[in-house]
The first five atom37 places (N, CA, C, CB, O) and aatype in JSON, in Angstrom:
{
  "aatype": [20, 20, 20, 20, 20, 20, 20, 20, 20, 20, 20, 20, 20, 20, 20, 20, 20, 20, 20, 20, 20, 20, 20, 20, 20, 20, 20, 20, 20, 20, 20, 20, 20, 20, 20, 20, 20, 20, 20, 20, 20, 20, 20, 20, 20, 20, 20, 20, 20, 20, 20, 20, 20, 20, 20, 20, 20, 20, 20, 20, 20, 20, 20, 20, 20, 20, 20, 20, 20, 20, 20, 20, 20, 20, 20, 20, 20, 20, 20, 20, 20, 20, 20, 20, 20, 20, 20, 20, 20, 20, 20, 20, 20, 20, 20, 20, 20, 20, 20, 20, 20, 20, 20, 20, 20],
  "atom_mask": [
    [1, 1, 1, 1, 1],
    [1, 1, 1, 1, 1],
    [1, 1, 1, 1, 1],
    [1, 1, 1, 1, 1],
    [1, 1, 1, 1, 1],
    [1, 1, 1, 1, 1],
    [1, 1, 1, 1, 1],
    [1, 1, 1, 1, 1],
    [1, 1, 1, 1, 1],
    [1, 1, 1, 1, 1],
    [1, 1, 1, 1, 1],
    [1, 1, 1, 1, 1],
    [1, 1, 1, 1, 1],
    [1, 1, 1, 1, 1],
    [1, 1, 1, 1, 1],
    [1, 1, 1, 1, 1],
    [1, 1, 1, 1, 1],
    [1, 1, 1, 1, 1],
    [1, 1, 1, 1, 1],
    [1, 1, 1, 1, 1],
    [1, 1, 1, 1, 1],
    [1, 1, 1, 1, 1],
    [1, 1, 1, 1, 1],
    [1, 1, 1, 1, 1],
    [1, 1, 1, 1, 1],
    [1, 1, 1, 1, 1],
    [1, 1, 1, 1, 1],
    [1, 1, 1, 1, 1],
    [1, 1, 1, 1, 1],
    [1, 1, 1, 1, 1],
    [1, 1, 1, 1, 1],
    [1, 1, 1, 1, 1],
    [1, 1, 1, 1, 1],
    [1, 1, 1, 1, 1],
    [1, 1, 1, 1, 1],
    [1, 1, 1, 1, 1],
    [1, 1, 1, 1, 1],
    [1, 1, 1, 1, 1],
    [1, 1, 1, 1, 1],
    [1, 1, 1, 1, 1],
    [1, 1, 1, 1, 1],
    [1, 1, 1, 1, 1],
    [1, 1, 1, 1, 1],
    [1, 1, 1, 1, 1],
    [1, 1, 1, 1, 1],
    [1, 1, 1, 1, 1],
    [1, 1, 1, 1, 1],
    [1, 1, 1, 1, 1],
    [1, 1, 1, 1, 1],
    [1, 1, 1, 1, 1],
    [1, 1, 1, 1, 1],
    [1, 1, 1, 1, 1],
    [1, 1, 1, 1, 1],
    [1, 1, 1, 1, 1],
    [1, 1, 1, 1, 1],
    [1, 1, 1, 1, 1],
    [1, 1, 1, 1, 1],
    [1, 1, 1, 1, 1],
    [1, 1, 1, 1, 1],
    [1, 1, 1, 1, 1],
    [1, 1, 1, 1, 1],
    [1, 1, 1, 1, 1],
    [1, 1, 1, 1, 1],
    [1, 1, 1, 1, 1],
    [1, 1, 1, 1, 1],
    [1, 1, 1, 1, 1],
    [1, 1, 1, 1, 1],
    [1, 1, 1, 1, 1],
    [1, 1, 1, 1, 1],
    [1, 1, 1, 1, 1],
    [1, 1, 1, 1, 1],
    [1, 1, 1, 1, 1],
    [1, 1, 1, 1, 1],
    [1, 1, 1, 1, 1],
    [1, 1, 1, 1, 1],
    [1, 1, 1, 1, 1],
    [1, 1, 1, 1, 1],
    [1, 1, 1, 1, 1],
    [1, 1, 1, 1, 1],
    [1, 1, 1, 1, 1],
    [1, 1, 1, 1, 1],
    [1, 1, 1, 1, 1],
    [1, 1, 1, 1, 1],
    [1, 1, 1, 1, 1],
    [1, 1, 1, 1, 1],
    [1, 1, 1, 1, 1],
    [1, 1, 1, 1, 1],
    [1, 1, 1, 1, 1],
    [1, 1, 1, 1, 1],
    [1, 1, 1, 1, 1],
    [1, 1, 1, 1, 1],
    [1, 1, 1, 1, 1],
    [1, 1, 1, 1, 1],
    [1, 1, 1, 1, 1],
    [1, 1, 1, 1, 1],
    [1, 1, 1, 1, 1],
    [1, 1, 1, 1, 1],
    [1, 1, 1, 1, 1],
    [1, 1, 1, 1, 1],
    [1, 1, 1, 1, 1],
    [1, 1, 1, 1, 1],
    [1, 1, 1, 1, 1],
    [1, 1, 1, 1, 1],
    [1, 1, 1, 1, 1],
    [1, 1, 1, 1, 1]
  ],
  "atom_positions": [
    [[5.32, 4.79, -3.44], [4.04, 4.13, -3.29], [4.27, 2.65, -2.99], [3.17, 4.31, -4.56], [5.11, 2.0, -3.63]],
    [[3.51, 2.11, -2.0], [4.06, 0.65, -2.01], [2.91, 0.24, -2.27], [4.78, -0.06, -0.77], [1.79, 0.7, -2.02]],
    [[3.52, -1.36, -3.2], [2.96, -1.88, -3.7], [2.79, -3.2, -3.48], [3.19, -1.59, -4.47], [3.8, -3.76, -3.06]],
    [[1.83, -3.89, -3.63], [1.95, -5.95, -3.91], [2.0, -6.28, -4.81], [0.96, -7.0, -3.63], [1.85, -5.33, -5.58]],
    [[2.25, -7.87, -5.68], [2.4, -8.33, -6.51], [0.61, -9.2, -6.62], [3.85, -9.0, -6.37], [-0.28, -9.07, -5.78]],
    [[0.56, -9.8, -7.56], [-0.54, -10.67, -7.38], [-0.36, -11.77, -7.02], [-1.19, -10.81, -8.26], [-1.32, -12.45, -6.67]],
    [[1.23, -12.39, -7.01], [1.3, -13.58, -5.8], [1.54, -13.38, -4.85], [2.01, -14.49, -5.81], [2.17, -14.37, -4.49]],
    [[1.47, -12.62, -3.94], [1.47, -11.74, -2.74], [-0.12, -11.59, -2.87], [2.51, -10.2, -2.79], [-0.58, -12.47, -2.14]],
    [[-0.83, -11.12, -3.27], [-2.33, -10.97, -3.25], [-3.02, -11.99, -3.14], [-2.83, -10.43, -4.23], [-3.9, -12.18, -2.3]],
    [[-2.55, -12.91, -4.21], [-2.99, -14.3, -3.99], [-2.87, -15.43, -2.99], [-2.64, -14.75, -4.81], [-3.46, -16.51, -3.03]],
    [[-1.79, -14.91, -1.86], [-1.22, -15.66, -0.87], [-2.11, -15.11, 0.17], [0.37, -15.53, -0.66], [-2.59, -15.85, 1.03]],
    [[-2.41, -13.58, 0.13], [-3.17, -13.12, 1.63], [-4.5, -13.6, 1.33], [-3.22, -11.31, 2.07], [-5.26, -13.72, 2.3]],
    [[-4.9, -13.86, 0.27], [-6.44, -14.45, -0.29], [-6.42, -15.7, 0.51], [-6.65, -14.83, -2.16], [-7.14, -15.88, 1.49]],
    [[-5.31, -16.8, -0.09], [-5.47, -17.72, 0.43], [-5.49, -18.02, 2.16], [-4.71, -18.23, -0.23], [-6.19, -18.89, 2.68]],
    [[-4.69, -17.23, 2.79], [-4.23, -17.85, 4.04], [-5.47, -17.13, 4.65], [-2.55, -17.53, 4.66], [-5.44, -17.49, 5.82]],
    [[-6.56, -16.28, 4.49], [-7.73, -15.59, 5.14], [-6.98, -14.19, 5.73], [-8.5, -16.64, 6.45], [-6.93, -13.9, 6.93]],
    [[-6.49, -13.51, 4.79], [-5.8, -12.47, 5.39], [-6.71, -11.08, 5.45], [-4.48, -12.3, 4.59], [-7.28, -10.6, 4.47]],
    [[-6.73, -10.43, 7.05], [-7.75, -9.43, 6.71], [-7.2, -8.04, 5.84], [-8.4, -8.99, 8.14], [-6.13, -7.45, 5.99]],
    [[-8.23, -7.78, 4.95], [-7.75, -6.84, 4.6], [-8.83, -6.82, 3.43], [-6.25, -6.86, 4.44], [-9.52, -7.77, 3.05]],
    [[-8.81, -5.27, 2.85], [-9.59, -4.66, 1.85], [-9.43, -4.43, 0.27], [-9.7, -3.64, 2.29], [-8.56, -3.7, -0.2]],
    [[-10.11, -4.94, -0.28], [-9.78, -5.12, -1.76], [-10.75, -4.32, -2.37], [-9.83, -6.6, -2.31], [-11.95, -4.58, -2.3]],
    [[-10.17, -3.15, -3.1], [-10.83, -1.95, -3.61], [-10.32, -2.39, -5.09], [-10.33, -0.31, -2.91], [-9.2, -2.73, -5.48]],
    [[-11.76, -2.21, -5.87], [-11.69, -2.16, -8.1], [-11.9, -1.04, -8.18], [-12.97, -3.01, -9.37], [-12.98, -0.77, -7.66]],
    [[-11.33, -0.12, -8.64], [-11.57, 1.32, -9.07], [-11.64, 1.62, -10.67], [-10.4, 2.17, -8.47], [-11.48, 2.62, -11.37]],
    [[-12.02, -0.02, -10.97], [-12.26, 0.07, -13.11], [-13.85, 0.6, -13.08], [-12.19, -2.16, -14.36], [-14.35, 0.68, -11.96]],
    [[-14.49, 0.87, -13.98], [-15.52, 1.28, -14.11], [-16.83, -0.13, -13.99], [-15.32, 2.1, -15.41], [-16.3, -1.24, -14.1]],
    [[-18.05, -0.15, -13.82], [-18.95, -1.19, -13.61], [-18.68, -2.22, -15.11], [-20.65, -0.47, -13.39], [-18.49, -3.42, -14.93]],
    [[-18.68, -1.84, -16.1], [-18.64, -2.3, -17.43], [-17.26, -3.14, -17.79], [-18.81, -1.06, -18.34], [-17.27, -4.0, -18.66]],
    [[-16.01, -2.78, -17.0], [-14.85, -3.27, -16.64], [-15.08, -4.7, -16.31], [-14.28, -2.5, -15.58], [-14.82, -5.76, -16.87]],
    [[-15.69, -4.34, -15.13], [-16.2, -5.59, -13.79], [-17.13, -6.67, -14.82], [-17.59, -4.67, -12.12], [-17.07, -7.85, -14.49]],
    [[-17.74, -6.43, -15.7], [-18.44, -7.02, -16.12], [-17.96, -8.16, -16.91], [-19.08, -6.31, -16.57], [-18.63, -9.18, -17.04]],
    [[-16.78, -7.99, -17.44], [-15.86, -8.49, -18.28], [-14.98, -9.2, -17.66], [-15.28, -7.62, -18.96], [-14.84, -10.3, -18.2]],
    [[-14.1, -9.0, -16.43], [-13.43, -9.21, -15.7], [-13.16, -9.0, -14.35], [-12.94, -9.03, -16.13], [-13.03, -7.82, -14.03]],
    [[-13.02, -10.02, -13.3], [-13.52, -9.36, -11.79], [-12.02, -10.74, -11.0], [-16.13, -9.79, -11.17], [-11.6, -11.86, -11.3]],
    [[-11.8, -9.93, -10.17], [-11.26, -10.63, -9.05], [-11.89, -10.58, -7.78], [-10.07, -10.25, -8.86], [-11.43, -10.93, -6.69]],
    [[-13.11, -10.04, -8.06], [-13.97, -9.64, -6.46], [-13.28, -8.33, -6.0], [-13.72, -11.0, -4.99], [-12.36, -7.81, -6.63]],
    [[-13.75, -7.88, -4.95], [-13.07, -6.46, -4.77], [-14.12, -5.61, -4.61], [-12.16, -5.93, -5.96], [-14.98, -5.85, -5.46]],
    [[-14.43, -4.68, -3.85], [-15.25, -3.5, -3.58], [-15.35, -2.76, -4.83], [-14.69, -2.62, -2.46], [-14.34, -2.1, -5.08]],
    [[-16.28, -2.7, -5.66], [-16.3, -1.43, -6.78], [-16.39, 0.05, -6.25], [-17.63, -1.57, -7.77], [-17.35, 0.57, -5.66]],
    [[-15.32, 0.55, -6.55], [-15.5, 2.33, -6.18], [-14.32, 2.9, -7.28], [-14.99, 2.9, -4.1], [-13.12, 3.11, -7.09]],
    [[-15.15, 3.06, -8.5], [-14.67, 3.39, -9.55], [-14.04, 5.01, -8.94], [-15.86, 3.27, -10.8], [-14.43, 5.79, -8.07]],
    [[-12.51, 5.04, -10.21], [-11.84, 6.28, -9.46], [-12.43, 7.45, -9.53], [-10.59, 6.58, -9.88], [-11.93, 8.29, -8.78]],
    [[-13.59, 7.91, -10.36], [-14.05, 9.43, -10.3], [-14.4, 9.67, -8.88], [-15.38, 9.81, -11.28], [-14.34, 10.82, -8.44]],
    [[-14.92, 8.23, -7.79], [-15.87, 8.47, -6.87], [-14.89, 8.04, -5.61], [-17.34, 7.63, -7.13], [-15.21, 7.6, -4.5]],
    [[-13.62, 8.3, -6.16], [-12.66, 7.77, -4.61], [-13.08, 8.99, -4.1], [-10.63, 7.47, -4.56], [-13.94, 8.79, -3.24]],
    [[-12.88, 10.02, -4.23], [-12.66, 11.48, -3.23], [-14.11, 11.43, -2.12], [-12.72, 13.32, -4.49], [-14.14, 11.63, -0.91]],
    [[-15.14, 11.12, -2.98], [-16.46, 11.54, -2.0], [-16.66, 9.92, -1.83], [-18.06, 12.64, -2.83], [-17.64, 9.51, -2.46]],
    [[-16.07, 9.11, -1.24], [-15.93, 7.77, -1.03], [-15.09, 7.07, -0.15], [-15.7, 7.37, -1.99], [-15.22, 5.85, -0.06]],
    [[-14.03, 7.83, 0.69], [-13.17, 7.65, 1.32], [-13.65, 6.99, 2.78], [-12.51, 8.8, 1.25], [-13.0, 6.31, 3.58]],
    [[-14.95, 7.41, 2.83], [-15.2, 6.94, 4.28], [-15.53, 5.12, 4.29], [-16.7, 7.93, 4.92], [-15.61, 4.34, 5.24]],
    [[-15.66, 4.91, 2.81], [-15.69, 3.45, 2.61], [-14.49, 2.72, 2.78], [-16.12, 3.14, 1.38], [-14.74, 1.53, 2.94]],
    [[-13.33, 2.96, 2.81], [-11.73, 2.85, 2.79], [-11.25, 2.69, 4.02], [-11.0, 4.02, 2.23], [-11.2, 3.59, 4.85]],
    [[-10.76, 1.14, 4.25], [-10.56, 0.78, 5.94], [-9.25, 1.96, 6.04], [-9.97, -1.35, 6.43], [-8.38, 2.31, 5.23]],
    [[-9.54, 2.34, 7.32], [-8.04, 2.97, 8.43], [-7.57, 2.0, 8.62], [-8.13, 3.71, 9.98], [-6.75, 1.78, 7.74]],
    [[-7.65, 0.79, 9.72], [-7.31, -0.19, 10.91], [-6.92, -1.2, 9.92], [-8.58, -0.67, 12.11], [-6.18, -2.01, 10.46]],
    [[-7.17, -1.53, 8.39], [-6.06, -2.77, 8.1], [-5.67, -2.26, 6.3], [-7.04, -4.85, 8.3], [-5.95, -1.38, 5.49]],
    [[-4.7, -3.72, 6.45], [-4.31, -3.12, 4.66], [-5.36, -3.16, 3.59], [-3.1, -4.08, 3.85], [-6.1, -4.12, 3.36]],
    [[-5.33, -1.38, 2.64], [-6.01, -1.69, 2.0], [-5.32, -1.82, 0.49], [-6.99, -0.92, 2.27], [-4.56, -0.91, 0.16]],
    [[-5.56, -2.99, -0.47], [-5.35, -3.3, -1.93], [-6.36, -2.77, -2.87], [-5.29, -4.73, -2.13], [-7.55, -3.06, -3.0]],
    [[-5.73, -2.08, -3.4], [-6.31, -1.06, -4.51], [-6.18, -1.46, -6.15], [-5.47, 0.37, -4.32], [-5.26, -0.76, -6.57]],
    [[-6.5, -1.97, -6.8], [-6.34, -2.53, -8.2], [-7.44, -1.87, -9.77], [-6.72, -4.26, -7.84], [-8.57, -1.39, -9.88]],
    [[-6.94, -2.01, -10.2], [-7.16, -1.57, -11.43], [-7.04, -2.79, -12.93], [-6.11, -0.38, -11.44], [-6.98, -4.0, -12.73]],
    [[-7.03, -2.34, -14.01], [-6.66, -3.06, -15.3], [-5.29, -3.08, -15.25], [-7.15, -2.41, -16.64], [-4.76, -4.1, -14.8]],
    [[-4.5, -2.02, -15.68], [-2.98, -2.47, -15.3], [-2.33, -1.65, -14.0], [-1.93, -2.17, -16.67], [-1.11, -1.5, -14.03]],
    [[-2.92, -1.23, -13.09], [-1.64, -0.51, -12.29], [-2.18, 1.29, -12.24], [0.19, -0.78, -13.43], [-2.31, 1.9, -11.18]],
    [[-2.39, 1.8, -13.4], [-2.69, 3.21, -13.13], [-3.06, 3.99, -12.69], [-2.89, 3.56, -13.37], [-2.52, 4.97, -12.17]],
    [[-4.37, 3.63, -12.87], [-5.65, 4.05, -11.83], [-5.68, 3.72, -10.49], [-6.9, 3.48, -12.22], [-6.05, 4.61, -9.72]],
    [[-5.28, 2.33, -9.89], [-5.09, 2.3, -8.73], [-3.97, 3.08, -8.05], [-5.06, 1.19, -8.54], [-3.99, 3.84, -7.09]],
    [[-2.97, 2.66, -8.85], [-1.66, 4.13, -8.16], [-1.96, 5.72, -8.09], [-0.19, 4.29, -9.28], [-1.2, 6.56, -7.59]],
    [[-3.44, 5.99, -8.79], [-3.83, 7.51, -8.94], [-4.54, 7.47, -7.44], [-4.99, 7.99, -10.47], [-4.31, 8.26, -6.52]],
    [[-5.54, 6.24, -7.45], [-6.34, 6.41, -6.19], [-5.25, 6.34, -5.1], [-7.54, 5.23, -5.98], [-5.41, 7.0, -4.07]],
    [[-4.37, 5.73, -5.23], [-3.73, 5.33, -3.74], [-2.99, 6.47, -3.33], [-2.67, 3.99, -3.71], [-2.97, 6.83, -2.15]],
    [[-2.15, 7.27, -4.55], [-1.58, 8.43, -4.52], [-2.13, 9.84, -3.63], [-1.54, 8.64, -5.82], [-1.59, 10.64, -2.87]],
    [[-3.87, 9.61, -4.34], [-4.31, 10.71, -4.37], [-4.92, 10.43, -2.65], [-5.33, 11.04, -5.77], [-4.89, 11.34, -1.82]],
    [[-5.39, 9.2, -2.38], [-5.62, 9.29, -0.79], [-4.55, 8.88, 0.16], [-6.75, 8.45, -0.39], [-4.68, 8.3, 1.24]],
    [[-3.49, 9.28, -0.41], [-2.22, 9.41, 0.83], [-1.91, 10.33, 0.8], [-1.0, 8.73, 0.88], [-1.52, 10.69, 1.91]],
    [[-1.79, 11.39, -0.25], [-1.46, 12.69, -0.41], [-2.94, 13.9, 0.28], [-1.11, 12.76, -2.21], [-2.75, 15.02, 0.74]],
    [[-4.1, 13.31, 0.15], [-5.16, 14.21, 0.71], [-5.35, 14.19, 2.37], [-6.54, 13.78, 0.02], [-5.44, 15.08, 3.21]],
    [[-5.37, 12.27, 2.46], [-5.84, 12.54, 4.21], [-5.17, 11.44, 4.52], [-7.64, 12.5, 4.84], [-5.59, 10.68, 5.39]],
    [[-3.62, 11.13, 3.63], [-2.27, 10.7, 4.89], [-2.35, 9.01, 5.42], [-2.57, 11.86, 6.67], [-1.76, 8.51, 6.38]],
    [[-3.42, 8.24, 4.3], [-3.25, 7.1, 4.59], [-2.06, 6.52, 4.58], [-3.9, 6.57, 4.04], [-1.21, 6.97, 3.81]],
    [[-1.75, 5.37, 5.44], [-0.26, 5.18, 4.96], [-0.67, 3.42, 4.79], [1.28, 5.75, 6.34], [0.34, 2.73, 4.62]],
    [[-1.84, 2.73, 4.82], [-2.38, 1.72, 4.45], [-2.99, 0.88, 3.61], [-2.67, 1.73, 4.79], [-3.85, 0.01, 3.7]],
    [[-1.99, 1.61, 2.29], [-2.87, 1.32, 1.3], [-1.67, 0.89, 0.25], [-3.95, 2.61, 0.88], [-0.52, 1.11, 0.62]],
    [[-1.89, 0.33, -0.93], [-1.31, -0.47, -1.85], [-2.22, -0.93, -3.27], [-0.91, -1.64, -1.01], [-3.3, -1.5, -3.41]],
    [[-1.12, -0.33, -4.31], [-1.4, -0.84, -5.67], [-0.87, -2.18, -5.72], [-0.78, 0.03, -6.8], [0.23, -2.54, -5.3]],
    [[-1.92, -2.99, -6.35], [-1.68, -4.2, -7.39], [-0.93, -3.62, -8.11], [-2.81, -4.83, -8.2], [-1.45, -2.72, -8.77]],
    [[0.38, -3.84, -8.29], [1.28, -4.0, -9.77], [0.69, -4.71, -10.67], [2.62, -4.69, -9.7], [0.2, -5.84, -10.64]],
    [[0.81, -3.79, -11.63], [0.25, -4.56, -12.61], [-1.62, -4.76, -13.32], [0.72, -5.72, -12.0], [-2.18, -4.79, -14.41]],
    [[-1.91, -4.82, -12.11], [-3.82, -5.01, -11.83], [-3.95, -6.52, -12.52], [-5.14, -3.51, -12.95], [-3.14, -7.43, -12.72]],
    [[-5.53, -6.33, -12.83], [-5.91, -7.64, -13.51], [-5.1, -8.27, -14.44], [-7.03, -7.51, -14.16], [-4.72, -9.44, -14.54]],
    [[-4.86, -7.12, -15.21], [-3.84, -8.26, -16.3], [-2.63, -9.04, -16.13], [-3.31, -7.62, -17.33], [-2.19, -9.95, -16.84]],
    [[-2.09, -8.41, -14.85], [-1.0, -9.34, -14.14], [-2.21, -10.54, -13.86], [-0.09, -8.54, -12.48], [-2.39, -11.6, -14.47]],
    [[-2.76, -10.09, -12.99], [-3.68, -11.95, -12.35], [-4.16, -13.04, -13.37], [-5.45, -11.69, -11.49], [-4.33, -14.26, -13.37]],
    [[-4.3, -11.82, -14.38], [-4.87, -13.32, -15.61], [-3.06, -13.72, -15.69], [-5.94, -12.63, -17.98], [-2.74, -14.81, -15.22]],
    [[-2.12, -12.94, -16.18], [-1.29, -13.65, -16.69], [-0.52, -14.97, -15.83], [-0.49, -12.69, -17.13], [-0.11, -16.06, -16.22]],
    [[-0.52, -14.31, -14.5], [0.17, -15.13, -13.56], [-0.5, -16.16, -12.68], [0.79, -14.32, -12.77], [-0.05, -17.28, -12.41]],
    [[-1.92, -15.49, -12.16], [-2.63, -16.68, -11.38], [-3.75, -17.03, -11.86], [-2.93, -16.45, -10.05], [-4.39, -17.95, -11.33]],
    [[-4.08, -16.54, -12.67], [-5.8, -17.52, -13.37], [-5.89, -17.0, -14.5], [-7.57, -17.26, -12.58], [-6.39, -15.88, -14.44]],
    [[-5.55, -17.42, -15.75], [-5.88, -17.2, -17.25], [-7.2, -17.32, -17.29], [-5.23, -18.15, -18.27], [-7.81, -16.7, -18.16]],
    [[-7.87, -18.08, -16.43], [-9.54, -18.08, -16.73], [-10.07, -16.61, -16.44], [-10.46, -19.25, -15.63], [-11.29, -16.43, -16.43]],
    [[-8.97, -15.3, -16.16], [-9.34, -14.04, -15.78], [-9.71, -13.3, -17.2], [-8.16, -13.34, -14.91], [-8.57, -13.01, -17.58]],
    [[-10.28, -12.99, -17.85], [-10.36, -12.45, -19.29], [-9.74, -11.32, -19.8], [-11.52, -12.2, -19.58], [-10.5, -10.36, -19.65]],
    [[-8.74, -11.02, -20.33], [-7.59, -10.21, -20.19], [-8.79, -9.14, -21.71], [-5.49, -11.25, -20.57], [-9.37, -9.7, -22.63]],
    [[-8.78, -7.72, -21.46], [-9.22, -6.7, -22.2], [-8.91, -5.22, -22.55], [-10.07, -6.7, -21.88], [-9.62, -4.61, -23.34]]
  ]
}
């Protein structure tokens, strides 16, 4: 599965890099803690896929890493994306490494 770091995430943020940033934590997650990001919590990746760019990279994140490696897993293994990428780590890497003002939970 390939993956980014969050200073790698934080670098394509900065420089205007295109590309898609999918939260697959639940709404109540988001509420607490957000890096921005498309909400499509993981029960609703499968009947949700048509929201999920083809044509550029997509970043998939979670709380630590899990859930996004399930979604990314599970839509490369169903319909063969090869454009897609877990946050290592997820939010709790970003609070630890690029913004403590991120609320770690």
């Amino acid at each position: 599965m390939k993956e980014v770091t969050v200073t790698e995430l934080k670098r394509m943020m900065d420089e205007g890099e295109d590309f898609q940033l999918i939260d697959v934590r639940e709404p109540h997650e988001v509420e607490i803690a957000s890096i921005d990001g498309e909400l499509i919590p993981l029960g609703e990746i499968p009947q949700s896929k048509d929201k999920i760019a083809k044509d550029k990279k997509v970043v998939i994140y979670c709380r630590s890493g899990a859930r996004s490696g399930q979604a990314v897993a599970f839509l490369s293994n169903q319909f063969g994306a090869e454009n897609l990428y877990n946050l290592k780590g997820g939010i709790l890497a970003w609070a630890d490494e690029i913004d403590p003002e991120v609320q770690k939970y």
